[in-house]
NUPADO-268093 format. One record per residue: z, x, y of N, C-alpha, C, CB in turn; residue number from 1. Coordinates in nm, 3 decimals, always signed. Glycine has a CB too. Layout:
<nodes>
[node [Z,X,Y],[Z,X,Y],[Z,X,Y],[Z,X,Y],NUM]
...
</nodes>
This chain:
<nodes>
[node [-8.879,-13.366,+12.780],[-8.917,-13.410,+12.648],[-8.818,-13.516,+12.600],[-8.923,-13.291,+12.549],1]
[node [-8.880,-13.624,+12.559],[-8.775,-13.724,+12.498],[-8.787,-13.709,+12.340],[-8.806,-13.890,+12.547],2]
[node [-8.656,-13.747,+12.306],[-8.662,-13.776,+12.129],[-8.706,-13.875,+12.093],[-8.547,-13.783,+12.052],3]
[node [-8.760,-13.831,+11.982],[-8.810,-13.937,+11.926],[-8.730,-14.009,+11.804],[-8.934,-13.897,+11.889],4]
[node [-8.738,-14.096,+11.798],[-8.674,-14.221,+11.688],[-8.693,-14.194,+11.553],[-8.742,-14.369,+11.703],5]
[node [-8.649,-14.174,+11.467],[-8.640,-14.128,+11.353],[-8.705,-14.297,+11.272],[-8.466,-14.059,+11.325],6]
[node [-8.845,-14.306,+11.218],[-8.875,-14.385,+11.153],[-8.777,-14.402,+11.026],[-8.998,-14.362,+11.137],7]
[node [-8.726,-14.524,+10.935],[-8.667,-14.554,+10.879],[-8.734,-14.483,+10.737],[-8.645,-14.681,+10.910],8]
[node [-8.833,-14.484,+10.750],[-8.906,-14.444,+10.614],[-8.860,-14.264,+10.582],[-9.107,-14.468,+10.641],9]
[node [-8.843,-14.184,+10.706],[-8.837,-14.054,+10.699],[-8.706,-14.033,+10.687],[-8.897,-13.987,+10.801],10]
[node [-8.594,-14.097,+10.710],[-8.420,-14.085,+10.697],[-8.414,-14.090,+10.560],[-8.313,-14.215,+10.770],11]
[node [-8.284,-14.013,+10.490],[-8.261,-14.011,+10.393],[-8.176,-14.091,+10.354],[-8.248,-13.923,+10.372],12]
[node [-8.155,-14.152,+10.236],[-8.060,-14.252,+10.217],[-7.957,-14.183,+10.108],[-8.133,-14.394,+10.166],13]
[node [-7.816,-14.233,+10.123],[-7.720,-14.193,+9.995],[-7.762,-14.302,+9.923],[-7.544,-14.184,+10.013],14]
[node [-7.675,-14.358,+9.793],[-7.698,-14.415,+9.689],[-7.633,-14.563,+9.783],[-7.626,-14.341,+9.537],15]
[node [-7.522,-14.548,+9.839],[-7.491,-14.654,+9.937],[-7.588,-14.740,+10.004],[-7.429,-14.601,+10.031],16]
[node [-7.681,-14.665,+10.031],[-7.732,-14.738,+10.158],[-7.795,-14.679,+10.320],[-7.614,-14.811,+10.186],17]
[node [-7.642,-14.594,+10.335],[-7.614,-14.486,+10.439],[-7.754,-14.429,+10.505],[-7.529,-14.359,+10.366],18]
[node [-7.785,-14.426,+10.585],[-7.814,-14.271,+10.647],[-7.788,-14.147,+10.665],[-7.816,-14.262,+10.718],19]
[node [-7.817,-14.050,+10.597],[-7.748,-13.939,+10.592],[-7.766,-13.859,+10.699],[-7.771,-13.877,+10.488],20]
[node [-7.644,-13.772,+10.754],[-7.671,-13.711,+10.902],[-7.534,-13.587,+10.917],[-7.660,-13.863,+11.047],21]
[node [-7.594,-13.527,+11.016],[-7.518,-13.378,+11.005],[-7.464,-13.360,+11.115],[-7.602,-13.251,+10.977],22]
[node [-7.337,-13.284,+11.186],[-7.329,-13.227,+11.304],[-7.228,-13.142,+11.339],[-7.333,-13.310,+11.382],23]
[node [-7.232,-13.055,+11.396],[-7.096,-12.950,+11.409],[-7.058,-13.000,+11.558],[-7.135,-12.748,+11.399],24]
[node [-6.942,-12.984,+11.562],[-6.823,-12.944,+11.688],[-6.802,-12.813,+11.730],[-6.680,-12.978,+11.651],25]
[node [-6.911,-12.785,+11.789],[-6.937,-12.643,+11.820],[-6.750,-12.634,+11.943],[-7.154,-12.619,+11.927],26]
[node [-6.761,-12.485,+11.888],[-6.593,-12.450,+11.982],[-6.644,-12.358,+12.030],[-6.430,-12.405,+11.908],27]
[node [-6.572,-12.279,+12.143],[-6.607,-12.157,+12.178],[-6.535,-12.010,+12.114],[-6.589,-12.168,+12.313],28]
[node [-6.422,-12.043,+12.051],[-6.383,-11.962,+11.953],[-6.260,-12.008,+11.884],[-6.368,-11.837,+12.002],29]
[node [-6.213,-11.935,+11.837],[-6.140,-11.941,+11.723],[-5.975,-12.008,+11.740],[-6.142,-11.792,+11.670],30]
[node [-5.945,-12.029,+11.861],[-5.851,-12.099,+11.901],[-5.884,-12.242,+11.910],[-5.811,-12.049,+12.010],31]
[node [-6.006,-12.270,+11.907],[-6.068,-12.372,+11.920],[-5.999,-12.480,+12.006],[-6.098,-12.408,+11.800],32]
[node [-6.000,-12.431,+12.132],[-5.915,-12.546,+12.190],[-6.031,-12.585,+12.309],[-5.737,-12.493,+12.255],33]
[node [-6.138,-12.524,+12.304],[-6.294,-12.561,+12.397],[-6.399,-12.624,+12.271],[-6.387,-12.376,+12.483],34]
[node [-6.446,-12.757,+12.352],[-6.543,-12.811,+12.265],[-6.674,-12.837,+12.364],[-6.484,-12.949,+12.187],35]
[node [-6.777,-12.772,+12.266],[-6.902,-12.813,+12.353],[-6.989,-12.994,+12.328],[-7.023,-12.676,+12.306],36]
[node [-6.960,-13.041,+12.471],[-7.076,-13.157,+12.424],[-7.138,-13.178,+12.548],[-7.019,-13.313,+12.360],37]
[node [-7.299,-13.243,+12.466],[-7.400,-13.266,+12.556],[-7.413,-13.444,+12.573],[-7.542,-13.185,+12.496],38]
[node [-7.542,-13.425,+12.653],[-7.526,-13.562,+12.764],[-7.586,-13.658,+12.608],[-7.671,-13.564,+12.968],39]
[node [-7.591,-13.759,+12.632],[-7.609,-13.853,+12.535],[-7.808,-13.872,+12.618],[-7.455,-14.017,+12.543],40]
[node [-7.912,-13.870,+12.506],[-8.020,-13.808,+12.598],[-8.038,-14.028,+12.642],[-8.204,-13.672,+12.482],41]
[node [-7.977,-14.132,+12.580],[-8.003,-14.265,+12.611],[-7.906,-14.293,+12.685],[-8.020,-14.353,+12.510],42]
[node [-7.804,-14.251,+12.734],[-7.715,-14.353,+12.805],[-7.647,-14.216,+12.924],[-7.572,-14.452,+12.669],43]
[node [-7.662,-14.270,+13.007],[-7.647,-14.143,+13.140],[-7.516,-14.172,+13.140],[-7.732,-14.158,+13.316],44]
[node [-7.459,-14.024,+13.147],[-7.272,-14.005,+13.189],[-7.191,-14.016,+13.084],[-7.201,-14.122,+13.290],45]
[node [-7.263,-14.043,+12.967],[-7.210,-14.018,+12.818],[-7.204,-13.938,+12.751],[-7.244,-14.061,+12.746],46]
[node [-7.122,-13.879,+12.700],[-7.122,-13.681,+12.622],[-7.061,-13.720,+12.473],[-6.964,-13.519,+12.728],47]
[node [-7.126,-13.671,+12.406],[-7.133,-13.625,+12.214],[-7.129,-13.505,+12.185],[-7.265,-13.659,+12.127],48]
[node [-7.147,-13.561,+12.043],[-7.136,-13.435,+11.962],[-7.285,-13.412,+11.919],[-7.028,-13.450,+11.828],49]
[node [-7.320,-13.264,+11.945],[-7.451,-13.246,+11.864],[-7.484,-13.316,+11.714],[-7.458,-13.098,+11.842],50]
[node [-7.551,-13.380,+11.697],[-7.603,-13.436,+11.542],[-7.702,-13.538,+11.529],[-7.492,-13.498,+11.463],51]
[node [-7.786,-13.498,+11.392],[-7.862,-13.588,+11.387],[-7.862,-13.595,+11.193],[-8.006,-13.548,+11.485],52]
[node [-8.017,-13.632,+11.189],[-8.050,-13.681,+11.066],[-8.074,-13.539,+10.979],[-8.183,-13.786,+11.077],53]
[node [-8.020,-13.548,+10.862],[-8.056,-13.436,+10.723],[-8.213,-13.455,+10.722],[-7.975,-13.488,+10.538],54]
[node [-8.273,-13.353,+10.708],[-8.355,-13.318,+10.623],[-8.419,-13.302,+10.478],[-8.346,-13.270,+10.647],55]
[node [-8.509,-13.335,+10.423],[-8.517,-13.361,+10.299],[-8.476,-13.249,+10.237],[-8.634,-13.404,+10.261],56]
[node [-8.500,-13.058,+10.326],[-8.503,-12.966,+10.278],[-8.320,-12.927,+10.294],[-8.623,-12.883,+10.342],57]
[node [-8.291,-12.961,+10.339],[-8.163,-12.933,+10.341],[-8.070,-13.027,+10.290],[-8.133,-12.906,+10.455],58]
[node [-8.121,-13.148,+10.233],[-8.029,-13.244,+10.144],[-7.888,-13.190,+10.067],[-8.123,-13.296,+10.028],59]
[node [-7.942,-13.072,+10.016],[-7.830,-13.000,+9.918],[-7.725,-12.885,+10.047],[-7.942,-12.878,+9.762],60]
[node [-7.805,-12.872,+10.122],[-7.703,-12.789,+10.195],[-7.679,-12.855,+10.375],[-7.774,-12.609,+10.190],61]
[node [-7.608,-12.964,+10.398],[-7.658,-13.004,+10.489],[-7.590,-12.923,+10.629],[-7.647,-13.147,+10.473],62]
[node [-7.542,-12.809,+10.553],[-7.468,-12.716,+10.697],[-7.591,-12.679,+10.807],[-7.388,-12.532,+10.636],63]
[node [-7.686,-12.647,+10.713],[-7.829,-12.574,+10.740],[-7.887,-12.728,+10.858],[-7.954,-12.540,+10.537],64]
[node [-7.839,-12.829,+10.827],[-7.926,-12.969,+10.922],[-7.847,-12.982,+11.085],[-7.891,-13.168,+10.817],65]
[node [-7.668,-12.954,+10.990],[-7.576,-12.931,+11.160],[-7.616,-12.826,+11.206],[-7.404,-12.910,+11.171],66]
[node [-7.641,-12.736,+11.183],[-7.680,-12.590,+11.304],[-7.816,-12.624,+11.361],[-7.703,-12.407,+11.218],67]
[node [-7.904,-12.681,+11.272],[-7.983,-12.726,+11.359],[-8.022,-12.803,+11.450],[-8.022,-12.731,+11.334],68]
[node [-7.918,-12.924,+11.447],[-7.890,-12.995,+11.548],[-7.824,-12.958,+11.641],[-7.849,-13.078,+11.521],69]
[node [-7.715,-12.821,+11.606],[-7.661,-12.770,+11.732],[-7.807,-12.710,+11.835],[-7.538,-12.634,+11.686],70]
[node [-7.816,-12.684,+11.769],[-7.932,-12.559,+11.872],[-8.033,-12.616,+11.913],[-8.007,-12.423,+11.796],71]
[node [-8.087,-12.741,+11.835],[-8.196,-12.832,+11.949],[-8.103,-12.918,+12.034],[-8.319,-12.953,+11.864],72]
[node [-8.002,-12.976,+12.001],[-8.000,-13.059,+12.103],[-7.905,-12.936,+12.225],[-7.918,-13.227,+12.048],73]
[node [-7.800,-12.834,+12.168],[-7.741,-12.805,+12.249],[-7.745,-12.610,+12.314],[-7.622,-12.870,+12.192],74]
[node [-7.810,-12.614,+12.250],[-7.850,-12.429,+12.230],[-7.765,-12.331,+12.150],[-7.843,-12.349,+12.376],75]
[node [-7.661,-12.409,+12.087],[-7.510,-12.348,+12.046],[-7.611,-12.269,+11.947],[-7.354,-12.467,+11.970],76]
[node [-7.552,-12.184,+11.920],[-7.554,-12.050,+11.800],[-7.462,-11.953,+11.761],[-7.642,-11.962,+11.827],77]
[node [-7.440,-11.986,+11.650],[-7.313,-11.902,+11.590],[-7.252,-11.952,+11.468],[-7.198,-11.897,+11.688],78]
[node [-7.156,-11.919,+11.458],[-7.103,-11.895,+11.268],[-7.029,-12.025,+11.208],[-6.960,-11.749,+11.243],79]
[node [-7.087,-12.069,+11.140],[-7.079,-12.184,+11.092],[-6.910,-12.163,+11.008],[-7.228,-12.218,+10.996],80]
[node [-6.788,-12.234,+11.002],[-6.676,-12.261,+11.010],[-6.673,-12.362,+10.895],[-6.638,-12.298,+11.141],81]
[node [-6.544,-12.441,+10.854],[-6.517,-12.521,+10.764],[-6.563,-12.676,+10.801],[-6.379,-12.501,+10.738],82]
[node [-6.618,-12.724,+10.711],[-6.615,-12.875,+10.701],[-6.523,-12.936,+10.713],[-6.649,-12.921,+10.608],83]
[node [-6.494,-13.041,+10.823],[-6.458,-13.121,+10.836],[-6.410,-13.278,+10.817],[-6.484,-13.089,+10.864],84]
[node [-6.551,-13.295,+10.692],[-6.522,-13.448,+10.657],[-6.650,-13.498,+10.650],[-6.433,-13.536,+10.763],85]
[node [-6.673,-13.612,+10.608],[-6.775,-13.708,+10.604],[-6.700,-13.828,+10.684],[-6.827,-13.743,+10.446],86]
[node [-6.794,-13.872,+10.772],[-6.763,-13.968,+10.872],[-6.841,-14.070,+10.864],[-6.768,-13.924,+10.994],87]
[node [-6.819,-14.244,+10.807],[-6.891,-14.344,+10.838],[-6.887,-14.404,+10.940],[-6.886,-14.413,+10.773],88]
[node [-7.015,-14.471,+10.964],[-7.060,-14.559,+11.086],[-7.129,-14.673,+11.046],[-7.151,-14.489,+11.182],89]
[node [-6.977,-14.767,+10.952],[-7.054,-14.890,+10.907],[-7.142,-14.946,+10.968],[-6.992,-14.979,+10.887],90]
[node [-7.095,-15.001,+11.085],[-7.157,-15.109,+11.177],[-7.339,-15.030,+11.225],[-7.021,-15.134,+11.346],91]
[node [-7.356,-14.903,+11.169],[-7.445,-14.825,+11.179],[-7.535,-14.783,+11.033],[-7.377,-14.721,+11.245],92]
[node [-7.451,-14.791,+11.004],[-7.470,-14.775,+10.836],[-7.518,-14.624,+10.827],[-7.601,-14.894,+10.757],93]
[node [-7.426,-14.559,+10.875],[-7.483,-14.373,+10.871],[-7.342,-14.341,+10.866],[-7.587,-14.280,+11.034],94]
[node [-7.413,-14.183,+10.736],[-7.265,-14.121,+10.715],[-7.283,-13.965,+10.760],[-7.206,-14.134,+10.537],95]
[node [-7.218,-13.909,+10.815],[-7.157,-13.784,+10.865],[-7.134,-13.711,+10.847],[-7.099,-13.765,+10.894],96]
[node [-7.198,-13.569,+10.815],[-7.087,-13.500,+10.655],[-7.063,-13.364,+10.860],[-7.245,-13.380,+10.375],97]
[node [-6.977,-13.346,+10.901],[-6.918,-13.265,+10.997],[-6.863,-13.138,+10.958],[-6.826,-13.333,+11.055],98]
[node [-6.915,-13.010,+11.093],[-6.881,-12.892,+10.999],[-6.806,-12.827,+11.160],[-7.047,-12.788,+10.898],99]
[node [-6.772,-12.700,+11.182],[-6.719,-12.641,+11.330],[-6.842,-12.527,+11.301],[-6.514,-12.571,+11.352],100]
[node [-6.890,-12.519,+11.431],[-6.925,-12.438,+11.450],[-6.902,-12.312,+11.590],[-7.010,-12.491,+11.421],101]
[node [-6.818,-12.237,+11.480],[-6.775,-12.140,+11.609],[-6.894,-12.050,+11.739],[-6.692,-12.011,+11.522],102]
[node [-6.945,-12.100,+11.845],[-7.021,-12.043,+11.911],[-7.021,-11.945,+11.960],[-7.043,-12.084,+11.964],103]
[node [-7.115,-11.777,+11.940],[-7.164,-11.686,+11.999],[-7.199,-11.721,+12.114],[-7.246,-11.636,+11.942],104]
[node [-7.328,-11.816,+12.135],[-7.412,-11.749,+12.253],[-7.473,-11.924,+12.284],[-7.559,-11.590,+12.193],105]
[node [-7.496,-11.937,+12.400],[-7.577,-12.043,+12.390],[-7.723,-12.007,+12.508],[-7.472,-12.187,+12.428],106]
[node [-7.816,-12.061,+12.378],[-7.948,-11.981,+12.430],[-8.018,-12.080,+12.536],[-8.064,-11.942,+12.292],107]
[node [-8.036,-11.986,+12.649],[-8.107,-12.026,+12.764],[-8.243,-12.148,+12.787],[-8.150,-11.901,+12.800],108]
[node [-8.336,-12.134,+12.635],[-8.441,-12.191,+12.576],[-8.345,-12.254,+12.464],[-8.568,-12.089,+12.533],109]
[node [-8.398,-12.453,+12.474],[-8.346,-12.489,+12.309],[-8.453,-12.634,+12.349],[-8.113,-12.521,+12.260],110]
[node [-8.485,-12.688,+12.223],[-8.590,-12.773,+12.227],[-8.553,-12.911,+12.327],[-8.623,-12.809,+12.073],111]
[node [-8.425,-12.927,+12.318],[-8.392,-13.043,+12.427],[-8.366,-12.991,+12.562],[-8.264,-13.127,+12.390],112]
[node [-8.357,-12.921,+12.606],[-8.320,-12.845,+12.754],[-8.326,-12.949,+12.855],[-8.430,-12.718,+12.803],113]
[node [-8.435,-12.973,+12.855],[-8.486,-13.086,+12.956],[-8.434,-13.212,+12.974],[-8.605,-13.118,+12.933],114]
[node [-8.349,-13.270,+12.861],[-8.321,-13.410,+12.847],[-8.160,-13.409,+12.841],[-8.398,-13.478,+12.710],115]
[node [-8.133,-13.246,+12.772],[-7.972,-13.289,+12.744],[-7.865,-13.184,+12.863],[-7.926,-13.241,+12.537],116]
[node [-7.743,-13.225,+12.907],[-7.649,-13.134,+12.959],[-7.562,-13.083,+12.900],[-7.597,-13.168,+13.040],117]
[node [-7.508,-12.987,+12.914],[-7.377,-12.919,+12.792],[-7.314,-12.874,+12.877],[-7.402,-12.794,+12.668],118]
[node [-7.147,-12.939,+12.856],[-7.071,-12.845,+12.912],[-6.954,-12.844,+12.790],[-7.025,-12.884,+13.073],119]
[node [-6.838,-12.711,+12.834],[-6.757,-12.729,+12.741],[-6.631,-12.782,+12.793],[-6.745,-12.619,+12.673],120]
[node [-6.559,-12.872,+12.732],[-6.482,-12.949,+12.770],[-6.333,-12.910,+12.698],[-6.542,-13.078,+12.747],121]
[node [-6.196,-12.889,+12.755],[-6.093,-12.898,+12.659],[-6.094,-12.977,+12.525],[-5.997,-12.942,+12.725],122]
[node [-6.026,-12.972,+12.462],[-5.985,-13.070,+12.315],[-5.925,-13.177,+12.363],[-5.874,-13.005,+12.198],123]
[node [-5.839,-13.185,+12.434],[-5.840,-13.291,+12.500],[-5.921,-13.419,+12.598],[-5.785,-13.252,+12.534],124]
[node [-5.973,-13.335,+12.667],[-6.046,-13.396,+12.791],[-6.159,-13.450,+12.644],[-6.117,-13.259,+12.959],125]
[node [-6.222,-13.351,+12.585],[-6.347,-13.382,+12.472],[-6.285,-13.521,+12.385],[-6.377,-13.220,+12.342],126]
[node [-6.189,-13.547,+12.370],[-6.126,-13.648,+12.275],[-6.142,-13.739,+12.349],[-5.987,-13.638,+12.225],127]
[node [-6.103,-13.762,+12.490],[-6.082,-13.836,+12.537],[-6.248,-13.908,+12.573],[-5.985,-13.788,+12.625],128]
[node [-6.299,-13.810,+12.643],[-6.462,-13.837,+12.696],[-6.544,-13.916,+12.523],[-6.562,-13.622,+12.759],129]
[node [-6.512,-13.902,+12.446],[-6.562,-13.912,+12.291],[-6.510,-14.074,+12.261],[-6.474,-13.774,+12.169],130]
[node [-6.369,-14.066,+12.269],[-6.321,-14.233,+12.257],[-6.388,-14.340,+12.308],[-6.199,-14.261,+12.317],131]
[node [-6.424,-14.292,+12.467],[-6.481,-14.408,+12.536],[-6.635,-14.455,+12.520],[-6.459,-14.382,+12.672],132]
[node [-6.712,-14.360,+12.473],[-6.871,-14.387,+12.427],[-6.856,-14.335,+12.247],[-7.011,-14.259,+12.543],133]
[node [-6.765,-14.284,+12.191],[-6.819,-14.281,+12.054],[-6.723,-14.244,+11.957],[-6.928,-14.192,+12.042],134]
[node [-6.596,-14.326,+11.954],[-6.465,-14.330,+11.933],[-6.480,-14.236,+11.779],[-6.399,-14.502,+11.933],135]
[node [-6.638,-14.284,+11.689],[-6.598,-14.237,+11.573],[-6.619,-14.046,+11.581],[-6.696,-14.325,+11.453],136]
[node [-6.677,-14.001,+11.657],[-6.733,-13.886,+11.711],[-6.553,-13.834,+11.741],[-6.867,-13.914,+11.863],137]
[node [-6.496,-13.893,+11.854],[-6.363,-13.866,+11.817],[-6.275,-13.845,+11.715],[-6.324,-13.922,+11.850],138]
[node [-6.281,-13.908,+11.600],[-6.221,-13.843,+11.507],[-6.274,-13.733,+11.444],[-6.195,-13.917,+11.429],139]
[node [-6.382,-13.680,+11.480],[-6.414,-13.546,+11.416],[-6.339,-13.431,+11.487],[-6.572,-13.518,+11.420],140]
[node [-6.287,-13.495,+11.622],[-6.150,-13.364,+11.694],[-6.055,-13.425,+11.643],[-6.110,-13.339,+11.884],141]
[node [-6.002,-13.537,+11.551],[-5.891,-13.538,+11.520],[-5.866,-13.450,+11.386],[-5.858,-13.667,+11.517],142]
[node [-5.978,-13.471,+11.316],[-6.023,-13.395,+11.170],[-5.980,-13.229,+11.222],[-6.236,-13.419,+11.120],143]
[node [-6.019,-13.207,+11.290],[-6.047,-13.062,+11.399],[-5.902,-12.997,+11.380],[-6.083,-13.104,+11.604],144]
[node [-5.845,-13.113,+11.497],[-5.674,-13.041,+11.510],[-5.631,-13.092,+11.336],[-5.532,-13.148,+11.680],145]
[node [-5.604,-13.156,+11.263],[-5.552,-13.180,+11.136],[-5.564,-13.072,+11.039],[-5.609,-13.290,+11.085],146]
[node [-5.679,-12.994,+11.065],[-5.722,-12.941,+10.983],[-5.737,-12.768,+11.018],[-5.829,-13.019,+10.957],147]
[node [-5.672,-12.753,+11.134],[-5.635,-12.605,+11.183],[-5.517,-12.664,+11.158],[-5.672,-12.528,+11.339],148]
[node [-5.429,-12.740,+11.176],[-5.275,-12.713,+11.123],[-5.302,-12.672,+10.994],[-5.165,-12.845,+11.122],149]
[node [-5.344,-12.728,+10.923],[-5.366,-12.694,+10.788],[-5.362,-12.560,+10.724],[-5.473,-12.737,+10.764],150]
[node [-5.486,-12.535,+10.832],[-5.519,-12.343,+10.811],[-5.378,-12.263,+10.850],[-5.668,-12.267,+10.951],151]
[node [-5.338,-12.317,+10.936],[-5.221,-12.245,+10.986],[-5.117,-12.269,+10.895],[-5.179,-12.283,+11.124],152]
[node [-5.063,-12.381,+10.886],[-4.908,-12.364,+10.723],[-5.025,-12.263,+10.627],[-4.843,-12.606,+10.579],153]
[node [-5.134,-12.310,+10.591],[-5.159,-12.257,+10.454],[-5.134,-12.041,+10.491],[-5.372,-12.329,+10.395],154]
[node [-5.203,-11.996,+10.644],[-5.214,-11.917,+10.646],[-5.015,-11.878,+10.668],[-5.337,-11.898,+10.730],155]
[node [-5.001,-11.936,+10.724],[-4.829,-11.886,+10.687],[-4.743,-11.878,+10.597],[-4.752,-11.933,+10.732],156]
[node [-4.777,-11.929,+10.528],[-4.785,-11.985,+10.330],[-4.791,-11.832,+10.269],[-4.984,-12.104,+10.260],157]
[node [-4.919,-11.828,+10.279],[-4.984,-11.668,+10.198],[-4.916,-11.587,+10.271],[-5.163,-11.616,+10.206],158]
[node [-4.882,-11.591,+10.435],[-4.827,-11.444,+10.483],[-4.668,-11.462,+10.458],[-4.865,-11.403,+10.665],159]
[node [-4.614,-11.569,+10.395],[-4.468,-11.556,+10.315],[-4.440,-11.515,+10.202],[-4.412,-11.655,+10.298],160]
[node [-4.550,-11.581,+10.118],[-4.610,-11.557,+9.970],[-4.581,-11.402,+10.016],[-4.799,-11.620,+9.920],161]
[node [-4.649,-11.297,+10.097],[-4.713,-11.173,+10.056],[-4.560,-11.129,+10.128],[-4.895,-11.117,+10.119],162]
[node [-4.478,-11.113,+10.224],[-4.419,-11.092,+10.234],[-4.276,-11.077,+10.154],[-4.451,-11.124,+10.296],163]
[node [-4.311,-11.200,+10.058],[-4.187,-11.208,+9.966],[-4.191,-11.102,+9.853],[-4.176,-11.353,+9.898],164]
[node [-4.337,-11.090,+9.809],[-4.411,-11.044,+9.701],[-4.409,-10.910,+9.783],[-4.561,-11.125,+9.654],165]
[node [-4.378,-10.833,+9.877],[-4.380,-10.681,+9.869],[-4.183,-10.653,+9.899],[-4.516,-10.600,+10.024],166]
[node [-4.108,-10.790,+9.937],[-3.971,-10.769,+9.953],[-3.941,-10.785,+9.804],[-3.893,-10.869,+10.060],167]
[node [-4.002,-10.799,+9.707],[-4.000,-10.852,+9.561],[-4.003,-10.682,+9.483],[-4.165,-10.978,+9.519],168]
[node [-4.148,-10.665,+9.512],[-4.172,-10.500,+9.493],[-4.020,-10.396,+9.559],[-4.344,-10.455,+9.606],169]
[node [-4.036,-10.420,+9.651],[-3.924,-10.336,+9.701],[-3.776,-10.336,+9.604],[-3.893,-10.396,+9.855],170]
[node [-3.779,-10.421,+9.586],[-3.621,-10.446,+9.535],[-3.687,-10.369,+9.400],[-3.538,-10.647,+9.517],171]
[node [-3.780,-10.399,+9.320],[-3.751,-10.381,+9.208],[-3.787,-10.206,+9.206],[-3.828,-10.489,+9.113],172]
[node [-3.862,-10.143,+9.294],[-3.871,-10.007,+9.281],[-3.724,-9.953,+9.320],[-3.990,-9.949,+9.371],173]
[node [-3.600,-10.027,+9.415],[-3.469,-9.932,+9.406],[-3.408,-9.958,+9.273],[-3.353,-9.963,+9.526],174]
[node [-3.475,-10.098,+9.230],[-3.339,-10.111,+9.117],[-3.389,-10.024,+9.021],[-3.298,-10.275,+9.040],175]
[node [-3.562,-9.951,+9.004],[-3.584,-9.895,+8.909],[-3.542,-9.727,+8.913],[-3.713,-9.932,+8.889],176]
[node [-3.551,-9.687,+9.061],[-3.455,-9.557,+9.069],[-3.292,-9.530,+9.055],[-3.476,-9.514,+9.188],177]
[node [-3.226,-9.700,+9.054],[-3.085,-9.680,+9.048],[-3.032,-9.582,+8.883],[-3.019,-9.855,+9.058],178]
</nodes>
C-alpha cells in the first residue's frame, strides 16, 4: 500500500501559514536510550520519525494525531510521555508539535506494514541516521536527551527537597522532646 499525498485543501493550517503535524519518538522504555524508526516509504535506505498531518478532530489535542501516526506508519503502541517541542520546517512550511512515546508492544498488523521497515536504533546511531536525511527530525533526539536531563535535576531536586524536609522534621521532633 502506498501513501497517499495529503491534498493541500485537507491539511490544517496555523495562523502562520504552517502545516500542522504530529509525531512521537517512540523509545523502548524509560531509559530511553532505544529509538524506533521506520524506512522513509519515498526514499529507500532513509529512516524517520513516525509523523504526519493533525487531524481536524484532534486539532485541540494533537497527542491523539502522534499516536496515530505511530501505529500506522510504525505499529508502536504504548503510553504517551512528555512533549517535546514544536519543530519548524520553514523551507517546508510545516510545524511539529513532538511528543515520546514510551512503547509496549509493536503490533504485528499496522496500516503501513507493507511499505515501511522499523527497527530500533541506539540514541545515538538514531541521531546520527536522522542528521543525514532529516537533520530537523534530529533535533527532536536532541529535545529528547535535553529534556530527560531536565527530568532528572528536577527529579533530584524534589528527592533533596524531600530529604531535607524529613531531616527538617527530624530535628525539630528531638528539639521538641529535649
Amino acid at each position: 500500500m502506498t501513501k497517499v499525498k495529503i491534498p493541500p485543501e485537507d491539511r490544517i493550517y496555523d495562523r502562520d501559514g504552517y502545516w500542522l503535524r504530529a509525531a512521537c519518538v517512540c523509545v523502548k522504555d524509560h531509559s530511553e536510550n532505544e529509538v524506533l524508526l521506520i524506512s522513509s516509504s519515498r526514499h529507500e535506505g532513509c529512516w524517520i520519525i513516525p509523523g504526519g498531518k493533525m487531524e481536524p478532530k484532534d486539532q485541540a489535542r494533537p497527542e491523539f494525531s502522534a499516536m496515530r501516526e505511530a501505529l500506522e506508519e510504525g505499529g508502536a503502541i504504548g503510553r504517551l510521555g512528555r512533549c517535546l517541542g514544536t519543530f519548524d520546517n520553514t523551507e517546508r512550511r510545516h510545524r511539529t508539535k513532538v511528543f515520546v512515546l514510551y512503547v509496549n508492544r509493536l503490533a504485528d498488523e499496522f496500516e503501513e506494514k507493507d511499505v515501511r521497515i522499523r527497527k530500533w536504533f541506539s540514541l545515538e546511531e538514531a541521531q546520527k541516521m536522522l542528521y543525514a536525511f532529516k537533520p530537523i527530525q534530529a533535533k527532536y533526539l536532541v529535545a529528547l536527551k535535553q529534556s530527560k536531563s531536565n527530568l532528572n535535576l528536577e527529579t533530584l531536586q524534589q528527592s533533596s527537597d524531600h530529604d531535607n524536609s524529613s531531616q527538617i522534621q527530624n530535628l525539630e521532633g528531638k528539639n521538641a522532646r529535649s
